[in-house]
VMD Tcl script that draws the C-alpha trace (Angstrom):
set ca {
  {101.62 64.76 124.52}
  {99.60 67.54 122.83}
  {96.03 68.68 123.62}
  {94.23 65.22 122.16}
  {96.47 62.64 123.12}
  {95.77 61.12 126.71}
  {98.28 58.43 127.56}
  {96.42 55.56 129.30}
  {97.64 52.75 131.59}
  {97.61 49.38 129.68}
  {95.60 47.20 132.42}
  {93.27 45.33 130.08}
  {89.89 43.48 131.32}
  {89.56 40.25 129.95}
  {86.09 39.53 128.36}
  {85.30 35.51 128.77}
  {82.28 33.60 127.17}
  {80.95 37.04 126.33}
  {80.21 38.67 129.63}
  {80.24 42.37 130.03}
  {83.41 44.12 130.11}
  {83.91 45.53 133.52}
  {84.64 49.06 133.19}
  {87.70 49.10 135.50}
  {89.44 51.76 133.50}
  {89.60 53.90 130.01}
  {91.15 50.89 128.87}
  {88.70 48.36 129.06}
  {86.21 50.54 127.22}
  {88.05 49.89 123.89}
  {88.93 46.27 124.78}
  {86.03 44.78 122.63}
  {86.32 46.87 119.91}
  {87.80 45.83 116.28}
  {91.71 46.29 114.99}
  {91.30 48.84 112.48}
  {95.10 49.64 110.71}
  {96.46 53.00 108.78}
  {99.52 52.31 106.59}
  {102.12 54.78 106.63}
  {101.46 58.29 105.76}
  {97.59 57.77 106.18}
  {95.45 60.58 107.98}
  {93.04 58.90 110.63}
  {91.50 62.43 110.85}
  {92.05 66.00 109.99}
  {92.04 69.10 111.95}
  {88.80 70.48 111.91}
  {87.01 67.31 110.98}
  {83.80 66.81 113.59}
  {85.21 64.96 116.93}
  {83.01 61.67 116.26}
  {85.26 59.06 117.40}
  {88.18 58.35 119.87}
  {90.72 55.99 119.50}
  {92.98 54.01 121.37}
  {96.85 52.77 120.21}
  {96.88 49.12 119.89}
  {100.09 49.49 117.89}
  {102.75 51.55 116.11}
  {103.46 55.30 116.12}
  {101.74 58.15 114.74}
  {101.88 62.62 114.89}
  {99.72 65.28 115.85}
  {100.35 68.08 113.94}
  {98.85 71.87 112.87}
  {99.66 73.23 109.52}
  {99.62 76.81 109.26}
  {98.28 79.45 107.41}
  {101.97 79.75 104.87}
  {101.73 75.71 104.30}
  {104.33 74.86 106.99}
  {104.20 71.92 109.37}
  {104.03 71.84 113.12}
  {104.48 68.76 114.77}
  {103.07 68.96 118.25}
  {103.59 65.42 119.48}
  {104.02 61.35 118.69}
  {101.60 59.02 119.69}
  {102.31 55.43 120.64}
  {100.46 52.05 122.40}
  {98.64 53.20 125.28}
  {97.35 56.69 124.14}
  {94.49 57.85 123.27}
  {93.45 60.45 120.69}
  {90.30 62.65 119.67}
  {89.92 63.41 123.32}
  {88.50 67.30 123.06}
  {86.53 69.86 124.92}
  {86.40 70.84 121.49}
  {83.18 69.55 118.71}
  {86.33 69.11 116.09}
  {89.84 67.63 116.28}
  {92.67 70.18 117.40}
  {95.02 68.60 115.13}
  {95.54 66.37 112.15}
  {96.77 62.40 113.17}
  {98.98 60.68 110.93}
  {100.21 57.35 111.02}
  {104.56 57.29 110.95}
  {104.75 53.19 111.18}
  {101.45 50.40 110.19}
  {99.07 51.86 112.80}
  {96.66 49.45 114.85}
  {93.62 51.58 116.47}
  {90.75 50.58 118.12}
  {87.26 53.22 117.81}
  {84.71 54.56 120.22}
  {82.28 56.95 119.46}
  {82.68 59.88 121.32}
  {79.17 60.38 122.98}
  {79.24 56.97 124.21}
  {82.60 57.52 125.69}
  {81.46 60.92 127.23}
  {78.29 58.80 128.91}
  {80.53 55.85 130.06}
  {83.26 58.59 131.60}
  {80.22 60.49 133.36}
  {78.91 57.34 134.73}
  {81.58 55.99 136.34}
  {83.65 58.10 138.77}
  {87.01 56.33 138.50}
  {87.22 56.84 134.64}
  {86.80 60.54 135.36}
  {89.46 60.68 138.03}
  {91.38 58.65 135.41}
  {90.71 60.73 132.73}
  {91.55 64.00 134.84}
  {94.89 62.67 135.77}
  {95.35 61.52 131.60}
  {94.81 65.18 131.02}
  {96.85 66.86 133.78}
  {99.60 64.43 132.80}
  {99.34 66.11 129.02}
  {99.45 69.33 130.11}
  {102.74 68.88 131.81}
  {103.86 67.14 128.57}
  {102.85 70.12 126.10}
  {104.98 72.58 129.08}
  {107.85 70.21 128.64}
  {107.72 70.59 124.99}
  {107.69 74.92 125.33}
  {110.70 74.28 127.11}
  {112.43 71.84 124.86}
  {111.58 73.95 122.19}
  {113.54 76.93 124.11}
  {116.45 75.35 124.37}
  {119.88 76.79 123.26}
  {121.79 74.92 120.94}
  {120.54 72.10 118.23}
  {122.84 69.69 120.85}
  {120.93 70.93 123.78}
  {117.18 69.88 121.63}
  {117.94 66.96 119.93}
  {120.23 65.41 123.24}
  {116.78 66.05 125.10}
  {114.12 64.55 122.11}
  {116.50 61.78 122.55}
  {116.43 60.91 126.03}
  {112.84 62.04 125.93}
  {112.26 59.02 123.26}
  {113.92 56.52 125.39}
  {111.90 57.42 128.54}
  {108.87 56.82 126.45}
  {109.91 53.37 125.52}
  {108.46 49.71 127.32}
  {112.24 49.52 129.26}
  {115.03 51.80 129.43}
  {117.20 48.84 129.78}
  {118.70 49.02 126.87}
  {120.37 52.26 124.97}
  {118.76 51.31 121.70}
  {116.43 54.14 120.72}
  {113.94 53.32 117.91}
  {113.10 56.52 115.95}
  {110.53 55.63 113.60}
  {109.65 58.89 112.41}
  {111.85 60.96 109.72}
  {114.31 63.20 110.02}
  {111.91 65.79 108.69}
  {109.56 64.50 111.59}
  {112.06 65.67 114.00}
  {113.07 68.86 112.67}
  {109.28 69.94 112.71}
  {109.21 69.05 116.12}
  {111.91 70.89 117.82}
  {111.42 73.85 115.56}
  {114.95 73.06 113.67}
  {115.62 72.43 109.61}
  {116.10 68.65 108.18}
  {119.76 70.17 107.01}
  {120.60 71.21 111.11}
  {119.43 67.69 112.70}
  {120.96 65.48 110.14}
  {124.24 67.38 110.99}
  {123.75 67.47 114.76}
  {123.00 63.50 114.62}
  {126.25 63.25 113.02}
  {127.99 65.64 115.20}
  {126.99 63.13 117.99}
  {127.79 60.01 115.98}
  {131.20 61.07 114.83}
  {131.81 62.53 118.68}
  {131.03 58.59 119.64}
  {128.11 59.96 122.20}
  {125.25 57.42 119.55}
  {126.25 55.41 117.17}
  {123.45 55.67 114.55}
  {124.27 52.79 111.81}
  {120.16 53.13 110.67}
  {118.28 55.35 109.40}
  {114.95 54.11 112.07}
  {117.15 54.28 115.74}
  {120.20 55.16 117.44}
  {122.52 53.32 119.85}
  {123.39 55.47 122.96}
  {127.26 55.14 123.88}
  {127.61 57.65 126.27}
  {124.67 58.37 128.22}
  {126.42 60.59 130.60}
  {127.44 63.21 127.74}
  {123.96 63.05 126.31}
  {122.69 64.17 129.36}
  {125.25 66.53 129.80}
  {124.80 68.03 126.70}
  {120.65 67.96 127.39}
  {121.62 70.57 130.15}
  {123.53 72.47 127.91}
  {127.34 71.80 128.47}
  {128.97 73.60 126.15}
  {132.35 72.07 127.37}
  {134.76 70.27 124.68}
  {134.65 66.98 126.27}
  {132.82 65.03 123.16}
  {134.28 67.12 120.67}
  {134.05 64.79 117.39}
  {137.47 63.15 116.30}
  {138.99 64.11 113.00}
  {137.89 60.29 111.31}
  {134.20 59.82 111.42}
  {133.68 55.91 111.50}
  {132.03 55.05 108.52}
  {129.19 53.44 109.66}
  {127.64 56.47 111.03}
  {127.63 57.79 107.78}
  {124.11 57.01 107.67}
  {123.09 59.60 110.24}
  {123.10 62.39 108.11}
  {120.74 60.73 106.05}
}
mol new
graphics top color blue
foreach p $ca { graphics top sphere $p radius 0.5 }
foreach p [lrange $ca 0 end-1] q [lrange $ca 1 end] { graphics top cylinder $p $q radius 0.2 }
display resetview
């Protein structure tokens, strides 16, 4: 993800009769910890606010984002269960956190998660490997945001999403940010994804009946057109079904 978010393993350490928590990994530093929840839309901190606290995802999905200088939006990356935010080198946050869906966090202050980290020598292997991991993720995003063709980005945020998800079993894709949300992510306008999602739909590569998720239908082509095959293979038919109206929504 970006800079601040540090995806975590989800191996959880039970606390019974109220023993200590066994520090066995970042994890079981938030296990004890209350549910705190965000509705929709609300900022769980702002870039530039002092770095007091990191959380943990219990639940839901939020976005990092930068606003610059002329008012526009840059969405650097989506949070989900399992990462961790407000992780900085940095005194202040990088990046304003939003919540997308109803957001479930979990709080540690910051110094005390600096002292547990330095104390224990696996949580800082751990937390090493978090970090190299997010580097490689903010490299793959450079890239995705080099690509071609509006095909070539949003087949790859696509396949990108459904890597992300608990089993890529199935070829549902739940996508519950906006189509604005998308757009400032892959550096594209609303107007040019809502037309490329229908491109796709009417092509039969998704099927995209809701507004929140898409259905994949040809998972070959969408990874064909992820590399950038430009050949007419999924050209859309003349009749766009109906139902995938909704796409361009």
């Amino acid at each position: 993800m970006s800079v601040q978010v540090v995806a975590m393993q989800d191996h959880r350490t039970a606390a019974i009769c109220g023993l200590t928590v066994p520090v066995t990994d970042l994890s079981s530093l938030f296990h004890r910890q209350p549910i705190e929840r965000f509705e929709p839309g609300r900022a769980i901190f702002w870039e530039g606010d002092e770095a007091a606290d990191v959380f943990e995802v219990a639940d839901g999905m939020l976005r990092a984002l930068r606003l610059l200088g002329d008012g526009r939006r840059i969405i650097v990356g989506f949070l989900r269960p399992g990462d961790l935010l407000g992780v900085s080198l940095k005194e202040r946050y990088l990046y304003t956190v939003e919540a997308i869906s109803l957001v479930q966090l979990r709080r540690f202050p910051r110094r005390r998660f600096e002292d547990e980290v330095a104390r224990h020598s696996n949580l800082q292997q751990q937390l090493f490997a978090r970090l190299r991991d997010e580097m490689t993720a903010a490299q793959d995003q450079a890239v995705l945001l080099s690509r071609r063709s509006a095909e070539e980005k949003l087949a790859n945020f696509f396949l990108m999403m459904r890597r992300t998800e608990n089993s890529q079993r199935t070829s549902v894709v739940d996508l519950p940010m906006t189509r604005l949300d998308i757009a400032d992510y892959l550096g594209m306008t609303i107007e040019t994804v809502s037309r490329t999602i229908t491109k796709f739909a009417t092509s039969g590569v998704i099927a995209a009946p809701e507004r929140r998720s898409i259905t994949v239908l040809k998972m070959e082509t969408l990874r064909s057109l992820a590399d950038g095959d430009e050949s007419g293979q999924w050209v859309p038919s003349r009749i766009a079904p109906a139902r995938y109206a909704a796409a361009s929504a």
